[in-house]
C-alpha positions as CSV (number, residue, x, y, z in Angstrom):
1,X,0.0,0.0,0.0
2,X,2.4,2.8,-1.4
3,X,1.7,6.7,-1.1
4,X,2.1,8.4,-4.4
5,X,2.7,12.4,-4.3
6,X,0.3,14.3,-6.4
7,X,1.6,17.1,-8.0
8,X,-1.1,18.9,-9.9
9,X,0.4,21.7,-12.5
10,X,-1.2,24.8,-13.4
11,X,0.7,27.6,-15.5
12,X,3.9,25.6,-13.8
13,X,3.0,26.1,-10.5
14,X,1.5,23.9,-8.1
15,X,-2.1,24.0,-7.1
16,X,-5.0,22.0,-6.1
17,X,-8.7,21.8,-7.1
18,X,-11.7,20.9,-5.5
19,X,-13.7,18.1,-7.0
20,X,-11.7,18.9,-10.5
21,X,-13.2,22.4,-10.3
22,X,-11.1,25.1,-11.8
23,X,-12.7,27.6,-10.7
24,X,-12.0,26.2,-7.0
25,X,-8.1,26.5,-7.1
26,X,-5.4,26.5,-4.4
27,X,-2.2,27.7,-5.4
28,X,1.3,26.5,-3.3
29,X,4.2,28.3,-3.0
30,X,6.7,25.2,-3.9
31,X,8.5,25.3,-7.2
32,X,7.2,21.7,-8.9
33,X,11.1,20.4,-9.5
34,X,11.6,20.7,-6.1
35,X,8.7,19.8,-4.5
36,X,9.3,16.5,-6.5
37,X,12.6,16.0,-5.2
38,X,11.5,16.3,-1.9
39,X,9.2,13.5,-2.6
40,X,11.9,11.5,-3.5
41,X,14.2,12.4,-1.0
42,X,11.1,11.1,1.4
43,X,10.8,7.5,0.1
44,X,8.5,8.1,-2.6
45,X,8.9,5.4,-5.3
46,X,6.2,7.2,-7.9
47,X,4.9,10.5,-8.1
48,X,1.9,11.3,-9.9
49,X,1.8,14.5,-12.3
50,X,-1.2,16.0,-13.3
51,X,-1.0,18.8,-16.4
52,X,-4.6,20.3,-15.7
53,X,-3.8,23.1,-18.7
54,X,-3.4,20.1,-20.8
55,X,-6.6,18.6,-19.4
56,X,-8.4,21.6,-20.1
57,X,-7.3,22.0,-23.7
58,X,-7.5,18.4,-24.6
59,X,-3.7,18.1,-25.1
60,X,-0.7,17.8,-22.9
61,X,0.7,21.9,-22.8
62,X,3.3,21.5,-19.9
63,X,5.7,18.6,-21.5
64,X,8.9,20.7,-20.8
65,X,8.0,20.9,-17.0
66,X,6.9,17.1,-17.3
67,X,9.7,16.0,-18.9
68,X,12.2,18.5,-16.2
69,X,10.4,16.7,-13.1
70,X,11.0,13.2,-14.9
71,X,14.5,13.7,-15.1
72,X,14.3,13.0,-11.2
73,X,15.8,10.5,-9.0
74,X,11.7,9.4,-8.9
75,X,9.6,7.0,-11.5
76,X,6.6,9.4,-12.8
77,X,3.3,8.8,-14.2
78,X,1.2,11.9,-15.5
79,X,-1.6,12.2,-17.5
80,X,-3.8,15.8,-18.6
81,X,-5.0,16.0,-22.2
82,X,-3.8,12.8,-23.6
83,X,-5.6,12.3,-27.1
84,X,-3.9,10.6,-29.5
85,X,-1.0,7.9,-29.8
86,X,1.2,10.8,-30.9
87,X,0.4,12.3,-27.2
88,X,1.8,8.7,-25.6
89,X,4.5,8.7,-27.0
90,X,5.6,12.2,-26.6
91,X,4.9,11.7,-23.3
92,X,7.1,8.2,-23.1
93,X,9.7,10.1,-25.0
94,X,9.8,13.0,-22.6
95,X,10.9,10.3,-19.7
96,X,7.5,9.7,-18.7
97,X,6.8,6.2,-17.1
98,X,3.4,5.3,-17.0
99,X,0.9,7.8,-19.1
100,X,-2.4,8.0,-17.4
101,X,-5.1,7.9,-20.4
102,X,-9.0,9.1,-19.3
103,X,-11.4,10.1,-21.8
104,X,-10.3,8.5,-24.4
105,X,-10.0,4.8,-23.0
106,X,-14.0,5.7,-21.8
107,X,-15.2,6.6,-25.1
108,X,-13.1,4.6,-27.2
109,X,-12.1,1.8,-25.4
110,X,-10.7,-0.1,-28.9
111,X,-8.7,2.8,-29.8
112,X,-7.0,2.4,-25.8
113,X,-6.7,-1.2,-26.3
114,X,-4.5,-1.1,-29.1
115,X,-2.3,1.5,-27.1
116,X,-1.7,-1.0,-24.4
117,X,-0.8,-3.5,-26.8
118,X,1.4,-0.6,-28.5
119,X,3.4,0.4,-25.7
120,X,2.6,-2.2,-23.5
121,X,0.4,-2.6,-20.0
122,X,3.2,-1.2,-17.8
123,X,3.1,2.1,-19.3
124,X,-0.3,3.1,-19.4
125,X,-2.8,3.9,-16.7
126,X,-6.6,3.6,-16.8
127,X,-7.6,7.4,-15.3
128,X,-11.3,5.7,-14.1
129,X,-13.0,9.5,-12.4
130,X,-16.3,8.6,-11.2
131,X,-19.5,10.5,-10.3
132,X,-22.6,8.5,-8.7
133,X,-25.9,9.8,-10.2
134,X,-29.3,10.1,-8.6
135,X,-30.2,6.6,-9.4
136,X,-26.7,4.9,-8.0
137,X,-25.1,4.4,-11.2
138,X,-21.1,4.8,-10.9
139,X,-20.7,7.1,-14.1
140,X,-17.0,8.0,-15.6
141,X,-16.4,11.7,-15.9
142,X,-14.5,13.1,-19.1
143,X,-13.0,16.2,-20.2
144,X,-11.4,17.2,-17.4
145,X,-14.2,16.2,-14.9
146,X,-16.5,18.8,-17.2
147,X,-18.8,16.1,-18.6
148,X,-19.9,12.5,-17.2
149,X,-19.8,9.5,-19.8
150,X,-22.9,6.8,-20.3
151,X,-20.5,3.8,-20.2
152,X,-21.0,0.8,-18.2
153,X,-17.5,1.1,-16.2
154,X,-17.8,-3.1,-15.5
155,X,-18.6,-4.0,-19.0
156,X,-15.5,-1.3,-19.6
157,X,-13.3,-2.8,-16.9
158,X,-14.1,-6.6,-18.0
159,X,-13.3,-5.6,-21.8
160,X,-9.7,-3.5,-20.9
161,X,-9.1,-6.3,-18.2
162,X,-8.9,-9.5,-21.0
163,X,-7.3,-6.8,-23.4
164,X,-4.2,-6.3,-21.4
165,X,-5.2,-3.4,-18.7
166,X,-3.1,-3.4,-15.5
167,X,-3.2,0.0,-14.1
168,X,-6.0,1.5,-12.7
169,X,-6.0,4.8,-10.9
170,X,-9.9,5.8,-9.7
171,X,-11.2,8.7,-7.8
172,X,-14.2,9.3,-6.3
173,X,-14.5,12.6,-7.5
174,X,-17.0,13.8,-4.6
175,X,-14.2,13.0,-2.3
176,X,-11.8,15.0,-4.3
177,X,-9.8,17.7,-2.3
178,X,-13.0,17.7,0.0
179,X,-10.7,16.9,3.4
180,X,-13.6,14.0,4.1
181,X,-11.7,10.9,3.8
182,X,-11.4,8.1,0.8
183,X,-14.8,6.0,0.0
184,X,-14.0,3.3,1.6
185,X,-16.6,1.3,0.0
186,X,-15.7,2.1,-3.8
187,X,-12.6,0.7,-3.9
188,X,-13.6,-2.2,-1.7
189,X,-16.2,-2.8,-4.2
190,X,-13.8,-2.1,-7.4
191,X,-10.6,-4.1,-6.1
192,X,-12.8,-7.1,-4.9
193,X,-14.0,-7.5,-8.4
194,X,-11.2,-6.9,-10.7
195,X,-8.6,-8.1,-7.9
196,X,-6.2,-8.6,-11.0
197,X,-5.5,-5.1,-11.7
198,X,-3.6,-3.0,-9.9
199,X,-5.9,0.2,-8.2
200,X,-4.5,2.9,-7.1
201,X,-7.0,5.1,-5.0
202,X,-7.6,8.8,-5.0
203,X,-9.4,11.6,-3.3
204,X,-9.9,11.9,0.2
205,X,-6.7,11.0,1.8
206,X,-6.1,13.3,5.1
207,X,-4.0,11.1,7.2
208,X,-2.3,7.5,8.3
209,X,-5.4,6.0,9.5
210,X,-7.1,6.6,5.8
211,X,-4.0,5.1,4.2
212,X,-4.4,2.0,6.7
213,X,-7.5,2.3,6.2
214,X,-7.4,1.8,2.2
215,X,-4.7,-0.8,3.0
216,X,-7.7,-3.4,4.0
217,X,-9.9,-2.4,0.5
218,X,-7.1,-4.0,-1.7
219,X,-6.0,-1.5,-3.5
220,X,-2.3,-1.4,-4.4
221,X,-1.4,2.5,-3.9
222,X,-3.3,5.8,-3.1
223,X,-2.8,9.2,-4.3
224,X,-2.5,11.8,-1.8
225,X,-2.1,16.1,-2.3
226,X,-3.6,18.6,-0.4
227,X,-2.8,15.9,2.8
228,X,0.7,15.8,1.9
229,X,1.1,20.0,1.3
230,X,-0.4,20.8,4.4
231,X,1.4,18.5,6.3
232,X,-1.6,16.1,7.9
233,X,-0.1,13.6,6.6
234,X,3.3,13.5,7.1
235,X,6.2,13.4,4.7
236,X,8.0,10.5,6.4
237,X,4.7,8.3,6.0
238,X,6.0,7.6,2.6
239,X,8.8,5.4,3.6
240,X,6.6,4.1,6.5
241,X,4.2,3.2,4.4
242,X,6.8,1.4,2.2
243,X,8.6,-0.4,4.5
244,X,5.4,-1.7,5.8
245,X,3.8,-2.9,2.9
């Protein structure tokens, strides 16, 4: 149960959103390259880099920054904007080590397929945003959390899953920089039933307990940000969290 440090990237600086909105932003004072080396310098095996211009314009904007962070001592996987083939492998090329893919492995689930069989399983990560609906349903968001998608995430997750999927990182998008703890339940639910892919949870995460906490869901990793920024949870966890594993 690894911690992976969010960094989200605006204009190259370092922010946070609430539930994806833009309109909602926190801006940090840290300078991204160093804030990732201090990660790394805290045990973190992964860090996860999120280029919300790019996710907003429907194409990755902040490679040079990307590809400077890469460059690390620290693996990275980052997504915002990815489109097209072209986008993975500008992104590979750029150092990148897993590409996280969203809207287009929702609405095109063929087209994603044939990436993972492209550039193989390990490099590319299933971005799986949800929003629950009046009725219950579990409903994918796309484009940049603006729009939700119609698509049956288990017949999605049983098709990817046979095709060659192996990452999965899925956030509860209510929970998102909302400082009210993971749902516990969700990834309960989604690593019970597809126990062969690796989930990595996100949103919610405030402290220890909710990464012990996750630990006894299944899941393989969780994403934490704001917790990590403001210091509730604290930087030494990461090796902790490690070690225990």
């Amino acid at each position: 149960m690894k911690i992976i440090p969010a960094i989200d990237l605006r204009d190259g600086r370092v922010v946070r959103l609430r539930q994806g909105d833009f309109d909602r932003s926190r801006q940090f004072d840290h300078e991204p390259q160093t804030l990732a080396a201090r990660y790394a310098g805290a045990g973190a095996q992964w860090l996860h880099l999120v280029d919300l211009d790019g996710a907003r314009a429907g194409r990755p904007v902040q490679v040079a920054l990307l590809q400077r962070i890469a460059a690390g001592e620290v693996q990275v996987q980052a997504g915002g904007g990815v489109r097209s083939r072209d986008d993975v492998a500008r992104l590979l090329d750029a150092g990148i080590a897993r590409v996280v893919v969203g809207s287009v492995a929702v609405r095109d689930p063929d087209t994603f397929a044939g990436w993972l069989d492209a550039f193989g399983p390990d490099r590319l990560c299933l971005a799986l945003d949800l929003l629950r609906d009046s009725d219950g349903r579990w409903r994918p968001a796309v484009d940049a959390w603006q729009a939700t998608d119609d698509a049956d995430i288990a017949v999605l997750l049983d098709d990817l899953a046979e095709r060659g999927l192996r990452h999965v990182l899925s956030t509860d998008i209510a929970h998102d920089g909302m400082g009210e703890g993971p749902n516990l339940v969700l990834y309960r639910m989604l690593a019970g039933r597809w126990p062969q892919l690796d989930w990595i949870a996100s949103g919610g995460v405030r402290h220890r307990a909710d990464v012990d906490a996750l630990r006894g869901t299944g899941v393989a990793a969780c994403v934490a940000g704001t917790a990590l920024l403001d210091g509730s949870l604290a930087l030494e966890e990461i090796a902790a969290c490690s070690r225990t594993a």
